[in-house]
C-alpha positions as CSV (number, residue, x, y, z in Angstrom):
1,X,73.5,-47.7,44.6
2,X,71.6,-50.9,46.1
3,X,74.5,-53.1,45.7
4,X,76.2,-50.6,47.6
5,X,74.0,-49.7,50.4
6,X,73.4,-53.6,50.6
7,X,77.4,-53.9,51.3
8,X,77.2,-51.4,53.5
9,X,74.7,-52.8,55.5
10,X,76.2,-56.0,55.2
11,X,79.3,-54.9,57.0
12,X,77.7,-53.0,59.7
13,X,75.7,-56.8,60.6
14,X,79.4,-58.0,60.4
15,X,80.8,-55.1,62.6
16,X,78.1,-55.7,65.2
17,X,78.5,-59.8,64.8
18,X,82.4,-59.2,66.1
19,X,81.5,-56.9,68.8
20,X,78.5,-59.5,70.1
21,X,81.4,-62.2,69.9
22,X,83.9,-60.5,71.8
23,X,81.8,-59.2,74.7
24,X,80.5,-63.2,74.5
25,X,83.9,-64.0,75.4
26,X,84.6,-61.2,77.6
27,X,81.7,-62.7,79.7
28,X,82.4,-66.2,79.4
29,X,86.1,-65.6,81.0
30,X,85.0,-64.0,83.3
31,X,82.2,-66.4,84.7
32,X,84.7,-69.1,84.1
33,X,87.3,-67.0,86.3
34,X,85.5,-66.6,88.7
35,X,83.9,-70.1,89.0
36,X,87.8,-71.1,88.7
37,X,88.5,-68.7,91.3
38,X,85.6,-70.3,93.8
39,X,86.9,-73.6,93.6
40,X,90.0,-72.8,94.0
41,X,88.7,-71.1,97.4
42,X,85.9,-73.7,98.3
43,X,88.8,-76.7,97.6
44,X,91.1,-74.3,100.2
45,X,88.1,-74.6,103.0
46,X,88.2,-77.4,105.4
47,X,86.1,-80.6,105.3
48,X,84.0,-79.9,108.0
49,X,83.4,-76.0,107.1
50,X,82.2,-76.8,103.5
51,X,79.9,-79.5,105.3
52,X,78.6,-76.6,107.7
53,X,78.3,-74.5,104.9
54,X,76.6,-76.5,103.0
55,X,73.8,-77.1,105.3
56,X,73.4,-73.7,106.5
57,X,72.8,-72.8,102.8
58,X,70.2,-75.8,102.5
59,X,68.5,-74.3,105.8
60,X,68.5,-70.8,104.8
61,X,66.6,-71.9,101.3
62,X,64.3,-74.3,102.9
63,X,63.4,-71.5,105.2
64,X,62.7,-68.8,102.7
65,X,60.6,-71.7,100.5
66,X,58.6,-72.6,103.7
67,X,58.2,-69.4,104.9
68,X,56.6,-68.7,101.0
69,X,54.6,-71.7,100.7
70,X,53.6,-72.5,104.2
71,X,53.2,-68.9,105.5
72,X,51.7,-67.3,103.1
73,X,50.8,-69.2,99.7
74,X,49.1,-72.1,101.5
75,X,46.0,-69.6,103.1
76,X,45.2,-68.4,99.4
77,X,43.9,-72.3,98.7
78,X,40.3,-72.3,98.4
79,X,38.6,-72.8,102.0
80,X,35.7,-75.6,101.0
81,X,35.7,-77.1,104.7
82,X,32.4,-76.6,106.7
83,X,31.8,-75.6,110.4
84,X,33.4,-77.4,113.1
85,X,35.8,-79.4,110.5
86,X,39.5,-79.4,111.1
87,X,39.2,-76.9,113.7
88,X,43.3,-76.6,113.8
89,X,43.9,-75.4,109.9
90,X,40.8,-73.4,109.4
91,X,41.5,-71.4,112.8
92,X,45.2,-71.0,111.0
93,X,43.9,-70.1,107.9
94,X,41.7,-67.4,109.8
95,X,44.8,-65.9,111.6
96,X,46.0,-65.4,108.6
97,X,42.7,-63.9,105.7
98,X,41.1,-62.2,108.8
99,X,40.3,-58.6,107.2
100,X,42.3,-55.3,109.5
101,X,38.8,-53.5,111.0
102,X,40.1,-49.9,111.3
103,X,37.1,-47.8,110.7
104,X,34.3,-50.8,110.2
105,X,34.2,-50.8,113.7
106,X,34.6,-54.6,113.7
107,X,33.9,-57.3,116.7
108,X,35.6,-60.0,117.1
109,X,34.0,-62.6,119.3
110,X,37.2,-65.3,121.2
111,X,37.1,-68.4,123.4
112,X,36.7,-71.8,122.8
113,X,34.2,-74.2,122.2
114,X,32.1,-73.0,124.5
115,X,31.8,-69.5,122.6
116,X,32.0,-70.7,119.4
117,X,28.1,-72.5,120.2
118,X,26.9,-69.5,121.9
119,X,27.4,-67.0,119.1
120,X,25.8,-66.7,115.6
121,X,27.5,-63.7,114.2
122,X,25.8,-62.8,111.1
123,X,22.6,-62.8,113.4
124,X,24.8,-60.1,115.5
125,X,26.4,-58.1,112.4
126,X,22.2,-57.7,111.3
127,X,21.5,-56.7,115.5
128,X,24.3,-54.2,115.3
129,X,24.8,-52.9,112.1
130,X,28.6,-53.5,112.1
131,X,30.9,-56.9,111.5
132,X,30.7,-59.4,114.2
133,X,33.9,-62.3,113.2
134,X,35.1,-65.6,115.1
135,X,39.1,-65.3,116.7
136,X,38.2,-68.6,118.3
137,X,39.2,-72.6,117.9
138,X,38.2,-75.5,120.4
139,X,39.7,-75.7,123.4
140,X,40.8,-71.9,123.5
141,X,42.3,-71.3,126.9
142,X,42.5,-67.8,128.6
143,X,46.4,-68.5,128.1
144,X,46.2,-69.1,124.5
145,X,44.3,-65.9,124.3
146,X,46.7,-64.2,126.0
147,X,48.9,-65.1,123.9
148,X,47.1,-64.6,120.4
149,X,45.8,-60.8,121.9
150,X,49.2,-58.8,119.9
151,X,48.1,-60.5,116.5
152,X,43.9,-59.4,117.3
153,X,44.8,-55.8,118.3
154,X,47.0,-55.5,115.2
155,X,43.6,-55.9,113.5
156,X,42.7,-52.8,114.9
157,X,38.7,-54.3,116.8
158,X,36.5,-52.3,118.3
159,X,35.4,-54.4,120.9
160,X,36.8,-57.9,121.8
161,X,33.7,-60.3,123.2
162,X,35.0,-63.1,125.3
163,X,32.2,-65.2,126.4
164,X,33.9,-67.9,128.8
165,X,32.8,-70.5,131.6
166,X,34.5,-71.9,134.4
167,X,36.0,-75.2,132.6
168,X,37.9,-72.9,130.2
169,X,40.7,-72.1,132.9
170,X,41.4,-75.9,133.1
171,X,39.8,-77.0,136.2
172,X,41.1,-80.8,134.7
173,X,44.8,-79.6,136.4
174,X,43.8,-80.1,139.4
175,X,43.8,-83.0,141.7
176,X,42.2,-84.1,144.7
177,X,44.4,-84.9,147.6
178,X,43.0,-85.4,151.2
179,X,39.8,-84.2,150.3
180,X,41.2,-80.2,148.7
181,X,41.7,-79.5,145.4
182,X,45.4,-78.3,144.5
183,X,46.3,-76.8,141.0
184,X,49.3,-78.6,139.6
185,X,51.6,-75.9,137.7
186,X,54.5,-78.9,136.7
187,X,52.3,-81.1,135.1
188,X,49.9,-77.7,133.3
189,X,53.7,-76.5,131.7
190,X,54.1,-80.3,130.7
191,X,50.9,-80.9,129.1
192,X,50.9,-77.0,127.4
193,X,53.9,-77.9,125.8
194,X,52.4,-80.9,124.2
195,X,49.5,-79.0,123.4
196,X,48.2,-78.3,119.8
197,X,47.3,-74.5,120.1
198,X,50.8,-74.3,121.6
199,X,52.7,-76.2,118.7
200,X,50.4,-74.9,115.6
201,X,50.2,-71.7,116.8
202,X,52.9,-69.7,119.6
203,X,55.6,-72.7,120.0
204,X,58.4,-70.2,120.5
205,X,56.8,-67.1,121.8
206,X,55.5,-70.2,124.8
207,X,58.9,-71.6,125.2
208,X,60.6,-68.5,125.6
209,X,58.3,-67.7,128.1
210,X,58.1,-70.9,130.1
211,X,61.9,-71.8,129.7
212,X,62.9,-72.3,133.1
213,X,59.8,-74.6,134.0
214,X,60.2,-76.9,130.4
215,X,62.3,-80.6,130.5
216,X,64.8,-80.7,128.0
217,X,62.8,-82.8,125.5
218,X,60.3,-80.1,125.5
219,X,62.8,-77.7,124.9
220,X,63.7,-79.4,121.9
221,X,60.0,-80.4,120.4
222,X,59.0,-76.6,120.9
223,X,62.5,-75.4,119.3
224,X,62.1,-77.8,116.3
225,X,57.8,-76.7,115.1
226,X,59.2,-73.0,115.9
227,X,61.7,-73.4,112.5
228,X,59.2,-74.2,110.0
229,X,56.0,-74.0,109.3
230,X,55.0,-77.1,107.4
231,X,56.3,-78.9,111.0
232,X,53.7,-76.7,112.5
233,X,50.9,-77.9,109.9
234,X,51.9,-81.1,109.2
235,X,48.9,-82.6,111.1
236,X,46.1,-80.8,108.8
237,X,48.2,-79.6,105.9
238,X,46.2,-81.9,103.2
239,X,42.7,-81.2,104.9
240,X,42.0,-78.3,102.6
241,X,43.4,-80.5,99.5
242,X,41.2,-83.4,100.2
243,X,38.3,-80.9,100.8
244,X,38.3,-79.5,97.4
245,X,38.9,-83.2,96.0
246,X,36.2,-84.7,97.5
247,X,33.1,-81.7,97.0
248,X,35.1,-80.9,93.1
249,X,35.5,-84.0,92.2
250,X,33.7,-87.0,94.0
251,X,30.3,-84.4,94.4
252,X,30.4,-85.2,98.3
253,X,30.2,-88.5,99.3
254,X,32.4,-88.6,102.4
255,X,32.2,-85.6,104.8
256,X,31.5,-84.0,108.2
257,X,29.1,-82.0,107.6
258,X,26.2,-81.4,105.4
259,X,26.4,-78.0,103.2
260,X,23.6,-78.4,100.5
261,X,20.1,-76.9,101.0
262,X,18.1,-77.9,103.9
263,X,14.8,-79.7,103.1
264,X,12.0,-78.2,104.9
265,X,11.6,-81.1,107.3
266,X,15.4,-80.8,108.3
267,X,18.3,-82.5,108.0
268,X,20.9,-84.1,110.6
269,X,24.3,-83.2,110.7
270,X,25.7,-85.8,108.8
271,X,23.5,-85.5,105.4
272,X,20.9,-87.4,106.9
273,X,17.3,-87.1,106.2
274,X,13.4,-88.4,106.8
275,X,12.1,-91.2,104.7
276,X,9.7,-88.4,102.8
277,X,11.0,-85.1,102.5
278,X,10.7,-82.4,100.0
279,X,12.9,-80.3,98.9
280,X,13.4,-76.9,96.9
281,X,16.5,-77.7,94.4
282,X,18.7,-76.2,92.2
283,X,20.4,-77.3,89.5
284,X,23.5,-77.7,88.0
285,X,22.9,-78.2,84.8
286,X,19.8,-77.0,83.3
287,X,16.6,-79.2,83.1
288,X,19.0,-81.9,84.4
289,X,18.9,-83.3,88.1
290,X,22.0,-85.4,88.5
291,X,22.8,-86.2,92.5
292,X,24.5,-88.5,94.6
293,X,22.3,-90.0,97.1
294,X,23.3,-93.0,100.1
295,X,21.1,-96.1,100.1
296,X,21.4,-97.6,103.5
297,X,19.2,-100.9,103.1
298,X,18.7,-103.2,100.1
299,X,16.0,-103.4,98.1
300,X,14.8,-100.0,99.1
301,X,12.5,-98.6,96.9
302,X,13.0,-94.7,95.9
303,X,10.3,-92.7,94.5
304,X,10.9,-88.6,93.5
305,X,7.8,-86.3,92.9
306,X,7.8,-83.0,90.8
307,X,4.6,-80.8,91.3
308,X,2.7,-84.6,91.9
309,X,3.5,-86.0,89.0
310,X,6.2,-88.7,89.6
311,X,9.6,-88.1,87.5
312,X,11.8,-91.2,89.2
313,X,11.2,-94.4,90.5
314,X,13.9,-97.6,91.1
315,X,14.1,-100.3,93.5
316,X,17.6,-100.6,94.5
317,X,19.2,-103.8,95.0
318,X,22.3,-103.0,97.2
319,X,23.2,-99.8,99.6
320,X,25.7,-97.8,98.8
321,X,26.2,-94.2,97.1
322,X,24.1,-93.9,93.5
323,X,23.6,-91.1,91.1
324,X,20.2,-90.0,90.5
325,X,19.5,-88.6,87.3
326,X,16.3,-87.4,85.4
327,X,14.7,-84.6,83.3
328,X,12.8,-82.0,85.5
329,X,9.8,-80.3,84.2
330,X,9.5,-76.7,86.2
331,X,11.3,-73.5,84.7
332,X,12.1,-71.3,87.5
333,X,15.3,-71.2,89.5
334,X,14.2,-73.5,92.0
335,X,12.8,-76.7,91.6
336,X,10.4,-78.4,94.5
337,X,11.0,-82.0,94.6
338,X,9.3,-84.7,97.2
339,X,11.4,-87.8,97.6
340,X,10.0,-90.9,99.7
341,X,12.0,-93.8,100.6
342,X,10.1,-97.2,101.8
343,X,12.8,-98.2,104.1
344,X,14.7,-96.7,107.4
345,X,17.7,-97.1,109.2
346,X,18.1,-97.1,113.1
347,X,21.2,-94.4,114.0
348,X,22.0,-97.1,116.3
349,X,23.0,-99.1,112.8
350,X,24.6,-95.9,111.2
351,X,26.4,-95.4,114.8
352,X,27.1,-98.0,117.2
353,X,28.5,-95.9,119.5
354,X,25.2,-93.6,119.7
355,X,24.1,-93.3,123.5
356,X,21.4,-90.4,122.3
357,X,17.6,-91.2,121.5
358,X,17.4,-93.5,118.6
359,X,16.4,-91.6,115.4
360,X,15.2,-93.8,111.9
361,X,16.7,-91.8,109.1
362,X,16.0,-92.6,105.7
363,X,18.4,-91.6,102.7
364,X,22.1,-89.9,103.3
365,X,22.5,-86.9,100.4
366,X,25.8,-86.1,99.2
367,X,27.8,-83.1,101.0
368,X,26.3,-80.1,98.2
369,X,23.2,-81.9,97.9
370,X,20.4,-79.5,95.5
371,X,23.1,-76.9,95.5
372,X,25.2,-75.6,92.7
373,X,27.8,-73.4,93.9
374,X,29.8,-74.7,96.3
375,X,30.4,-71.9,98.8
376,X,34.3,-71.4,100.8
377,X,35.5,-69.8,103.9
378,X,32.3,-71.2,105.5
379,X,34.0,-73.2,108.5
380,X,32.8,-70.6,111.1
381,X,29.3,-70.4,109.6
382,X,26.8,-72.9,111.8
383,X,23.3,-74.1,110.5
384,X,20.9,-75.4,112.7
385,X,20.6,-79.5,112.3
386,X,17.8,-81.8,113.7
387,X,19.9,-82.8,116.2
388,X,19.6,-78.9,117.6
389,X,15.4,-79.5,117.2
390,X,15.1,-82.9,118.9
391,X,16.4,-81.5,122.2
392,X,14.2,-78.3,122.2
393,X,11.2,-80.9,121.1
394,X,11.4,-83.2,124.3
395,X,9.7,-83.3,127.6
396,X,12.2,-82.3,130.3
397,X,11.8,-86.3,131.7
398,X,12.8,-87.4,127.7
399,X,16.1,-84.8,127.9
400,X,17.0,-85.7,131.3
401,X,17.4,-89.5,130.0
402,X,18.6,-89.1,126.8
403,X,21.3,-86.6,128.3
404,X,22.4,-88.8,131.1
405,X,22.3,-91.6,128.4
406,X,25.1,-89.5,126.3
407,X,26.7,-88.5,129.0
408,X,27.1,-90.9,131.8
409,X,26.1,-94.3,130.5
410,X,29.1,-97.1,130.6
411,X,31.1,-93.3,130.9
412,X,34.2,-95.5,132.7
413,X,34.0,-97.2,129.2
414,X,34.4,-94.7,127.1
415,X,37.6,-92.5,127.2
416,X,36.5,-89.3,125.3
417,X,34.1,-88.4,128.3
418,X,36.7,-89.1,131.0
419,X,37.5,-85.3,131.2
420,X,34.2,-85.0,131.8
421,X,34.2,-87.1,134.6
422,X,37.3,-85.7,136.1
423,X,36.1,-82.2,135.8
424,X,32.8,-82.8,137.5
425,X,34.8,-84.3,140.3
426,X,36.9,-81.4,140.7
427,X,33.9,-79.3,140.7
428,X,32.1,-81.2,143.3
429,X,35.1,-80.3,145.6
430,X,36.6,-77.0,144.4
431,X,33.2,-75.7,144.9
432,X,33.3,-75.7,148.7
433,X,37.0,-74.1,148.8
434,X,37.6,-70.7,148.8
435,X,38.8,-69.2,145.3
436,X,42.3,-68.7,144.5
437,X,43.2,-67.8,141.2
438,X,45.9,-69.6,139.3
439,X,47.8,-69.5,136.3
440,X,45.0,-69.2,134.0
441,X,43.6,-66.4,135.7
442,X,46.8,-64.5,135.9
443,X,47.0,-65.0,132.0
444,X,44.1,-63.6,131.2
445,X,44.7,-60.9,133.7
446,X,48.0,-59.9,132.4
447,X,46.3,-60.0,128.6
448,X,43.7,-57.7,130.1
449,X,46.1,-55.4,131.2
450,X,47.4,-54.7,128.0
451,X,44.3,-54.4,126.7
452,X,43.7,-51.2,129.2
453,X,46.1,-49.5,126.9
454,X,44.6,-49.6,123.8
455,X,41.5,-48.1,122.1
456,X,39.9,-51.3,121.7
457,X,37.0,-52.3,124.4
458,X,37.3,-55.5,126.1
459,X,33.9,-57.4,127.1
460,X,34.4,-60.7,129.2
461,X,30.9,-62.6,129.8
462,X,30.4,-65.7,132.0
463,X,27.8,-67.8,130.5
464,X,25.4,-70.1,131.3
465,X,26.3,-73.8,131.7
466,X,23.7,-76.8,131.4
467,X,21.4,-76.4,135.0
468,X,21.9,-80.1,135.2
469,X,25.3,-80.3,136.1
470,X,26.2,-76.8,137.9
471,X,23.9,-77.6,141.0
472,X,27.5,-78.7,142.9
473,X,28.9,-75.7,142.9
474,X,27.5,-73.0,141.6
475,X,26.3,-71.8,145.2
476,X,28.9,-72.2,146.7
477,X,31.9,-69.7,148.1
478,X,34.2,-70.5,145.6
479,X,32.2,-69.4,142.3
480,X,31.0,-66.4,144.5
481,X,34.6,-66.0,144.6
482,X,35.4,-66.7,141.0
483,X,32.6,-64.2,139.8
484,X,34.0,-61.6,142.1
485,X,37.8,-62.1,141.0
486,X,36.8,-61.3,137.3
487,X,34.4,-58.6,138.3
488,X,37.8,-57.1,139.9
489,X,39.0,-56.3,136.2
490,X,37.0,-53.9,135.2
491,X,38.0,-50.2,134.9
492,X,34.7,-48.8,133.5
493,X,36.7,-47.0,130.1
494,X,37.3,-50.4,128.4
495,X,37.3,-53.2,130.2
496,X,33.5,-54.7,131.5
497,X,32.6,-57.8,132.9
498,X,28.9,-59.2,133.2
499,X,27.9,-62.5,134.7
500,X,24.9,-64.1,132.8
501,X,25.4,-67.9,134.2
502,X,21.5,-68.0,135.0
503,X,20.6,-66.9,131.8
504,X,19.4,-69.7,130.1
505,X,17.6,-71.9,132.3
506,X,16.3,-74.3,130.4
507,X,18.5,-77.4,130.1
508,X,16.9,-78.0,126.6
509,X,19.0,-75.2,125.3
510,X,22.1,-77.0,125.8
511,X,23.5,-80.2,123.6
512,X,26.3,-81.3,126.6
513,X,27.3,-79.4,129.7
514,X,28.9,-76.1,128.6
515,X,27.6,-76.0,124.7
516,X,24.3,-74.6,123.6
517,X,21.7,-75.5,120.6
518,X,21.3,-72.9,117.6
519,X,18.4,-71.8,119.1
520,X,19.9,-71.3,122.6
521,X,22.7,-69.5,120.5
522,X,19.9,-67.1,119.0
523,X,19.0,-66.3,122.5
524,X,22.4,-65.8,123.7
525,X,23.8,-64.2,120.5
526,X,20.9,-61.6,121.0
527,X,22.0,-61.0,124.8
528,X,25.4,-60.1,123.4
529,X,24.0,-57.9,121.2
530,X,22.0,-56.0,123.9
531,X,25.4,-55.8,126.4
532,X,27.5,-54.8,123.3
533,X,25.3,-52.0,122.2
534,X,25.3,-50.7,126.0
535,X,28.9,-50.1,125.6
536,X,29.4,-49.1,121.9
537,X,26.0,-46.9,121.9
């Protein structure tokens, strides 16, 4: 009986073997069929159709790839970049991780520059009890709001906070001609066109708007970064890559920004710190300390403390980045070290090109300094530097020079102030004409107009600007005028304006002309909390 069921089974593999073979075949004619049949069709299409073809199909797959990688994949990469670094990508990547605020009652707080130094918003989320988040990049113009407003009310805000000043509608478009002021609407279209909000960000929703007014180049350069993405990006596409590189795998030895804890003396932007210093570290391994640190002089002589007792000592012989290691001694989380350096360096060395007050720093740490988790999505999150506390520190006679110094010293010589130059000008004249609006203004009418027909409330603030440079105009008919024209856009249901341009009258508050110091952003973010809880309330 098991020889026979073993036969029996044996045939049935067999029966199944012949049936697996013959659908095989079955399938293998008719791929080959048909692959017959396509050539024979593809061979029976011209030359110059299989060529169009052809690159249609490439387009349509580099499309779908691009619009994969570069519109969606590429925002999931880790965020390691700090504040104020690569503004164009990490105002990208916000657009595109900001959370929907539906029932959180969210606020999101837009403008340029000038609002992102006027607002802390995790001081304003503790004020209010509800999120407070950036929409904002450098150089945000009332038209780029305008035309970012469908994506921000698809996110469902309460409120929208648009802190703005005068030099966000462009004032540098205008030009003086026999003494006036006239606003020059070619040359705006030219420039926008050029511009990077306008190629990153809205290249065709801006050409299809401004078609009529474009030259045919611009056409073209608009037409091609509205395709694909990565043409878009291409400027900043590796800065999140290099990010991660550089803090993952060289611990931080060439960046923007410092990240790492803050010794209790301070610590300038740039990793920069006092010759003696102490600081409360953590580690990342345990009992070890093992940090990068910059030596800026030779034979400077470095000495680390613990509790008194000293746990490192070394003359180095040349500058340059070093690793410091040693065993500490302490067994909480923390460990408070003292580190004393015999030697300084003038900023004047570090930076040439330093018009401020001249500062003696002593070592540079590395980016994640005493720090061992290296935190993302922290580009809109701003700590306050020395460079903040040296202004608020001065006499109003040792700002006044070391701000004219910054500002205005060999300024024909150095090109990244001549807009500065050219807007004071055109302040100094506009200020004496009477306001006309132009196509700024209408923008950011029009966006407010929509606005009007939503739920969300809309709150536009005019802030203060630095008392030294506003005495030209800001008494004058045409700011009366300009202060009246947005005050014309309320409704009292959504839409409120409020001017607060005398606010802060110190002009030790303010780092340049427009952009305040943390601590003048404390006092202003807590202005916008007492407005904003007037409205929501």
């Amino acid at each position: 009986m098991g020889n026979t069921l073993s036969r029996g089974l044996d045939s049935s593999s067999a029966l199944r073997g012949k049936k697996r073979k013959r659908f095989t075949n079955r399938v293998k004619k008719y791929f080959i069929g048909a692959g017959q049949l396509t050539m024979v069709f593809w061979k029976s299409i011209p030359e110059k159709i299989q060529i169009l073809l052809v690159s249609l199909l490439f387009l349509v797959s580099v499309s779908i790839l691009d619009r994969l990688i570069f519109a969606k994949a590429f925002y999931q990469f880790p965020n390691l970049m700090e504040w104020d670094t690569s503004p164009w990508y990490n105002f990208a990547h916000l657009k595109n991780t900001v959370p929907d605020q539906g029932d959180s009652k969210g606020i999101f707080v837009t403008g340029s520059s000038v609002s992102l130094y006027s607002a802390l918003p995790g001081r304003m989320t503790e004020t209010l009890e509800r999120p407070v988040l950036f929409y904002s990049h450098v150089a945000m113009s009332p038209t780029d709001f305008s035309f970012y407003l469908d994506s921000i009310l698809e996110k469902e805000p309460d409120v929208i906070l648009y802190p703005l000043a005068p030099s966000d509608f462009q004032l540098d478009f205008h030009k003086i001609e026999n003494g006036e002021s006239m606003f020059q609407y070619d040359k705006w279209v030219e420039d926008y066109s050029h511009r990077n909000p306008v190629m990153y960000y809205y290249p065709l929703d801006f050409l299809k708007t401004y078609r009529q007014d474009l030259k045919k180049d611009d056409v073209f350069n608009l037409l091609t970064k509205s395709i694909f993405y990565i043409n878009r990006m291409r400027n900043f596409v590796t800065d999140p890559f290099f990010a991660y590189y550089e803090k993952v795998n060289r611990e931080g030895r060439s960046y923007h920004n410092y990240t790492g804890t803050v010794p209790r003396e301070g610590i300038w932007r740039k990793g920069w710190v006092a010759p003696n210093f102490h600081i409360d570290c953590e580690l990342k391994e345990k009992g070890q300390f093992d940090e990068y640190v910059f030596i800026s002089q030779p034979q400077s002589d470095l000495t680390i403390k613990e509790e008194g007792r000293v746990v490192f000592q070394q003359v180095f012989q040349k500058t340059g980045w070093v690793k410091i290691r040693f065993q500490t001694n302490s067994k909480g989380p923390l460990h408070p070290l003292e580190f004393t350096l015999d030697k300084t360096v003038s900023s004047r060395i570090i930076d040439p090109k330093s018009y401020a007050k001249e500062q003696f720093y002593g070592l540079r740490l590395s980016q994640n300094f005493c720090k061992k988790d290296i935190d993302e999505n922290i580009s809109y999150l701003r700590r306050e530097v020395l460079e903040d506390i040296s202004l608020g520190s001065m006499s109003p006679e040792e700002y006044r020079e070391d701000y004219f110094n910054r500002l205005e010293k060999d300024i024909h010589a150095r090109p990244e102030l001549f807009r500065t130059l050219h807007i004071r000008s055109i302040k100094s004249v506009i200020g004496k004409e009477e306001f006309k609006p132009w196509i700024e203004f209408e923008n950011l009418k029009k966006a407010i107009e929509k606005v009007k027909k939503t739920k969300t409330r809309f709150v536009l603030i005019n802030i203060p600007e630095n008392p030294l440079e506003v005495e030209s105009y800001q008494n004058e008919k045409w700011f009366e005028g300009y202060l009246e024209y947005l005050k014309g856009m309320e409704d009292g249901k959504n839409i409120f304006f409020f001017d607060r341009h005398d606010f802060i009258t110190d002009y030790r508050y303010f780092l340049d002309v427009n952009h305040l110091t943390y601590k003048g952003a404390n006092l202003m973010s807590d202005e916008y909390s007492k407005i904003l809880r007037s409205i929501i309330e």
